[in-house]
C-alpha positions as CSV (number, residue, x, y, z in Angstrom):
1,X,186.3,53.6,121.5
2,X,182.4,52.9,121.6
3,X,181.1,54.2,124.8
4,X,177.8,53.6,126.0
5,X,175.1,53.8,129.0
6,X,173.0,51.3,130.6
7,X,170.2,51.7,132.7
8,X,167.9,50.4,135.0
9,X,164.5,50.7,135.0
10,X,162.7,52.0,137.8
11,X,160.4,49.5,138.3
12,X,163.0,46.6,138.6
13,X,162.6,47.2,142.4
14,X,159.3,47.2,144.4
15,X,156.9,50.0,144.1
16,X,157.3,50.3,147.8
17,X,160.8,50.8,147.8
18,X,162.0,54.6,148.1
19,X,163.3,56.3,145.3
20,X,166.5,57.0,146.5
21,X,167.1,53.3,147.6
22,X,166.5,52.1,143.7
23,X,169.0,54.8,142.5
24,X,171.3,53.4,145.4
25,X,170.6,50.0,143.9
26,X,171.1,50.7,140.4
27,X,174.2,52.1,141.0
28,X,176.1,48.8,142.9
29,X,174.3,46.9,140.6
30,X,176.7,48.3,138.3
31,X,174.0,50.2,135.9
32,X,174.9,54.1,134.5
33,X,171.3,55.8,135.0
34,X,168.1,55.2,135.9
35,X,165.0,55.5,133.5
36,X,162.3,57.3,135.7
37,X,158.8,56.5,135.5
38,X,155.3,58.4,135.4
39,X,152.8,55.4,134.9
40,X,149.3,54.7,136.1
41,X,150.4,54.0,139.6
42,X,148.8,56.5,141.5
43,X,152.3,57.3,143.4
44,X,154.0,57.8,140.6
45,X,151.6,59.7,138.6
46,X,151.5,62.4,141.6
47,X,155.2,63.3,140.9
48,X,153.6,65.8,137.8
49,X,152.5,67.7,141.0
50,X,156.3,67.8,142.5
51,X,156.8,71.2,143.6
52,X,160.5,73.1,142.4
53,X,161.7,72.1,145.7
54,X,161.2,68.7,145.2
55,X,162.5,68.6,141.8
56,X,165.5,70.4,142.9
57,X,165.9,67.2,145.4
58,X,166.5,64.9,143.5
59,X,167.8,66.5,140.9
60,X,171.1,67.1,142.7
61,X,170.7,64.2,144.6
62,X,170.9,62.2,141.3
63,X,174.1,64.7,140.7
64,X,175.6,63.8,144.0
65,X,175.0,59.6,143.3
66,X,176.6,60.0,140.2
67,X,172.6,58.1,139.1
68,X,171.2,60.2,136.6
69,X,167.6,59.9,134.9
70,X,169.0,60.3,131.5
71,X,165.5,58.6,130.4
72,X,161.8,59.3,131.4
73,X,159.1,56.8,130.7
74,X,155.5,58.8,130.4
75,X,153.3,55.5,130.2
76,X,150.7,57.3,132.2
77,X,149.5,58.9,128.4
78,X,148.8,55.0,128.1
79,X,145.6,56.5,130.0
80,X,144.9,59.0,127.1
81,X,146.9,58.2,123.9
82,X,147.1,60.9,121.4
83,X,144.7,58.5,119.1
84,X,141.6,58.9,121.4
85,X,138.6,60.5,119.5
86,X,137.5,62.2,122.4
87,X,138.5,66.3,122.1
88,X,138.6,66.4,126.6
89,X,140.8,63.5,126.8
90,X,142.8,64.8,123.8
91,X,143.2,67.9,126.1
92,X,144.4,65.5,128.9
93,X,147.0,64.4,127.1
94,X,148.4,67.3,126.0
95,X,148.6,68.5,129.5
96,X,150.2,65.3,130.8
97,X,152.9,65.6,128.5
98,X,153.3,69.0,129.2
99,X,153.8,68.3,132.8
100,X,156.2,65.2,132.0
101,X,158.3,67.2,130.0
102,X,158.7,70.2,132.7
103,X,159.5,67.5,135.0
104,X,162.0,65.5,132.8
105,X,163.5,68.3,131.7
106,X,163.7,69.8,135.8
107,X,165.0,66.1,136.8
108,X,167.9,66.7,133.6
109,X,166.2,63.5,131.8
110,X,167.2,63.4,127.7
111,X,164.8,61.2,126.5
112,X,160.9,61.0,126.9
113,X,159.4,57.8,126.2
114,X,155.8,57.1,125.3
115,X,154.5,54.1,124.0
116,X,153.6,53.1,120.2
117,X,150.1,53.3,120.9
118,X,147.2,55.2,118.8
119,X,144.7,54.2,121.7
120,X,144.9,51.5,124.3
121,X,141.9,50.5,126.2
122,X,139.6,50.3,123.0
123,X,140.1,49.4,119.1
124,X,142.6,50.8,117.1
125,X,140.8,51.9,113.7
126,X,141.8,54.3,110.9
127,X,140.0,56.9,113.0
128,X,142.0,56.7,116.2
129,X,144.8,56.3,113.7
130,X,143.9,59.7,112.1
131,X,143.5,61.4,115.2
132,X,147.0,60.0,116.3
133,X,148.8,61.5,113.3
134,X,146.5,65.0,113.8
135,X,147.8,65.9,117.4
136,X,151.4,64.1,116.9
137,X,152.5,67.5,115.6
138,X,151.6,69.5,118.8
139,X,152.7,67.0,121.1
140,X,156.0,67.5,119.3
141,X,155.6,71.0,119.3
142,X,155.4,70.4,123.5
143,X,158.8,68.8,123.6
144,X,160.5,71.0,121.6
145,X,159.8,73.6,123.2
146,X,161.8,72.0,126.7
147,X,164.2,71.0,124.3
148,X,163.0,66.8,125.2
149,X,163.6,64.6,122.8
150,X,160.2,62.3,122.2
151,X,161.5,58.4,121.7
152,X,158.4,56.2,119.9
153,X,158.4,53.0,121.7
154,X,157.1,50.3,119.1
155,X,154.6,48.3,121.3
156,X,152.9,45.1,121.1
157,X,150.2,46.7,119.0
158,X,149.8,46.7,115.3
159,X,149.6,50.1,115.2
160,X,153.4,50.2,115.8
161,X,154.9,47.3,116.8
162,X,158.2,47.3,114.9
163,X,161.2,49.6,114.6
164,X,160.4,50.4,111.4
165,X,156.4,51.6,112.0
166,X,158.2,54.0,114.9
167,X,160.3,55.3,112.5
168,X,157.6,56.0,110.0
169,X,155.8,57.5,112.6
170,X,159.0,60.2,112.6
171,X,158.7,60.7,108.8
172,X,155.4,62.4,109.2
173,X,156.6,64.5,111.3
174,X,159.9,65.8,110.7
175,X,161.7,67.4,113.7
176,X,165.3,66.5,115.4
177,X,162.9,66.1,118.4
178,X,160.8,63.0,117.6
179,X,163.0,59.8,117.6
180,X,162.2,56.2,118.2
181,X,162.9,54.3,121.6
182,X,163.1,50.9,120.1
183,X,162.3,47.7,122.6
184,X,164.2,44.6,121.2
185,X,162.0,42.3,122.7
186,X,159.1,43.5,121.2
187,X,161.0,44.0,117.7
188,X,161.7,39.9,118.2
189,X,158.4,39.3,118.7
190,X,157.2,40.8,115.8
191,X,159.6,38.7,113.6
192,X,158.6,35.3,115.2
193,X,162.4,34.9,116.6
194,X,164.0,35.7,113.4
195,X,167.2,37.4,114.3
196,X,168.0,38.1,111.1
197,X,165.2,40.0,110.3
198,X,165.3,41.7,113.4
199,X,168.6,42.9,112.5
200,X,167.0,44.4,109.3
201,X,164.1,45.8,111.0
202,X,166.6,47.7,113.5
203,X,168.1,49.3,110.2
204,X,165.1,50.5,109.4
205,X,165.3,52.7,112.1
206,X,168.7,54.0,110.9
207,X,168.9,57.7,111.8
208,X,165.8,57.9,114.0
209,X,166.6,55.2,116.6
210,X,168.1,57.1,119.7
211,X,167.9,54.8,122.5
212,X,167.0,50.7,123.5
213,X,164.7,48.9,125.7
214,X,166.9,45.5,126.1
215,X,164.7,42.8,127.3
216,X,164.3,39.2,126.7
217,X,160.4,38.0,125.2
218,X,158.8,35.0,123.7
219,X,155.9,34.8,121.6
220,X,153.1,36.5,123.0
221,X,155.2,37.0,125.9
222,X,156.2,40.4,126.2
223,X,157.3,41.4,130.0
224,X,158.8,38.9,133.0
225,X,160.8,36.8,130.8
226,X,163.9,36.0,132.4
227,X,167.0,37.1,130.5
228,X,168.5,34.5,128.4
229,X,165.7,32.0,128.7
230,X,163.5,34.0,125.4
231,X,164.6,33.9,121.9
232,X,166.1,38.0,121.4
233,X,169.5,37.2,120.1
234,X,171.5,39.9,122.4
235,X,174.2,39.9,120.8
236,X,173.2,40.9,117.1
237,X,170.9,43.4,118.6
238,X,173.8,45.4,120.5
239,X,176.3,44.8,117.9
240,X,173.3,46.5,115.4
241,X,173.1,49.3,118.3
242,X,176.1,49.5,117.8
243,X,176.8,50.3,114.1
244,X,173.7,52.6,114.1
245,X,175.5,55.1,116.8
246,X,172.8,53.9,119.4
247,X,174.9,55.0,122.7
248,X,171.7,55.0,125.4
249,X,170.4,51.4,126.7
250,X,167.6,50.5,129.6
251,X,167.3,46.9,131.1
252,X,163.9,46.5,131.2
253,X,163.4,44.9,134.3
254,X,160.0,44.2,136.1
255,X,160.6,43.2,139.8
256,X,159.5,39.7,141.1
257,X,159.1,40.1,144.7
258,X,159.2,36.0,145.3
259,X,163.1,35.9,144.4
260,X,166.2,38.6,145.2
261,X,165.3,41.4,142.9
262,X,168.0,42.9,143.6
263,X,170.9,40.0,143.1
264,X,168.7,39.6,139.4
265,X,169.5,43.0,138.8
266,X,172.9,42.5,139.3
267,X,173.2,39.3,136.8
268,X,171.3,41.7,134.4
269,X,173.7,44.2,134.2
270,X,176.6,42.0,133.9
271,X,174.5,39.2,131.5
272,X,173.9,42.7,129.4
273,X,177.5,44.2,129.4
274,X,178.8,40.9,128.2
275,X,177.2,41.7,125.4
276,X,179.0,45.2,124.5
């Protein structure tokens, strides 16, 4: 029997809201885990600095909830992407995905995400894309070494926007610790809507792809879309998931404070499970 978890991210609730509310949330919203976050909100961003007594918090408060953080988005590298061309913020990196992986690992996460990007805030050219690919390896070399598994997210860049560029990315590299975290919203995107090369795109990833982003988009609509109102076609994605031995899901949520988060999260899970 095909078993699977689904998870909420973080950020489906308010920024405000404790920590411990959203994993109280996620769980009678009927989700299996929660996918943690380090981004570029300053809050968040300061729990690098948690000391052990912290981490030992929440870590068996997550065991006592039954709420684990079986995922760990790292979108603060958005900040400093391994592409940059500058050697100090190259440096920056590397210790920011040091200190996400000590913490994942602490909190008992399984999969680090970081975003598909080469650089972020300026152009992407075969410069940035060269420097990407140069300190890939040692970022790598960082997770293995906490035994975290890295998931490429593809992005709504060119530099990898599909399942397929992710797992390319992973080719260059070969190590049981790089993976892709595929986003099906953004694989729709890229294929205009076409399901059934979306299918084909997720096979592309056979063997690499450990782990989903399920989210509805439109084009050039990436985030906020309500689910079932875009054009990702759930149910060939998860029935793809599926054959590919993909067992680890996330709703990506993003809360909207001017309606009930919380009863949205709720249809969420159950407009998601429908689909497994």
């Amino acid at each position: 029997m095909y078993q699977y978890s689904l998870g909420m991210y973080e950020k489906a609730m308010p920024d405000e809201m404790p920590l411990e509310k959203k994993m109280e949330t996620a769980k009678e919203c009927g989700f299996d885990h929660v996918e943690f976050c380090v981004d570029l909100n300053d809050e968040r961003a300061k729990r690098l600095d948690w000391t052990k007594e912290e981490r030992a918090y929440w870590r068996a408060l997550s065991f006592r909830m039954g709420v684990p953080f079986t995922t760990f988005s790292l979108s603060l590298l958005r900040r400093n992407p391994l592409g940059v061309l500058d050697e100090k913020r190259n440096q920056e990196a590397f210790r920011v995905l040091e200190e996400g992986c000590r913490l994942a690992s602490d909190l008992g996460s399984r999969i680090l995400l970081i975003n598909g990007y080469d650089v972020y805030e300026e152009p992407s050219t075969p410069e940035t894309a060269a420097r990407f690919y140069e300190n890939l390896p040692r970022a790598v070399d960082i997770c293995a070494r906490y035994g975290m598994v890295v998931g490429i997210e593809n992005a709504e860049r060119p530099f990898c926007k599909t399942i397929a560029d992710a797992a390319e990315i992973c080719r260059k590299v070969p190590s049981p610790f790089l993976r892709v975290y595929g986003d099906i919203g953004n694989e729709t995107n890229s294929w205009d809507g076409d399901a059934e090369k979306v299918v084909e795109g997720m096979l592309a990833g056979e063997g690499y792809l450990t782990s989903l982003h399920l989210k509805d988009s439109l084009p050039g609509e990436y985030r906020l879309k309500d689910y079932g109102s875009g054009h990702v076609d759930f149910a060939k994605c998860i029935e793809t998931a599926k054959k590919l031995q993909v067992h680890i899901f996330t709703a990506e949520i993003f809360c909207d404070v001017s309606r009930d988060y919380v009863a949205y999260a709720n249809y969420v899970s159950e407009f998601l499970r429908s689909f497994f």
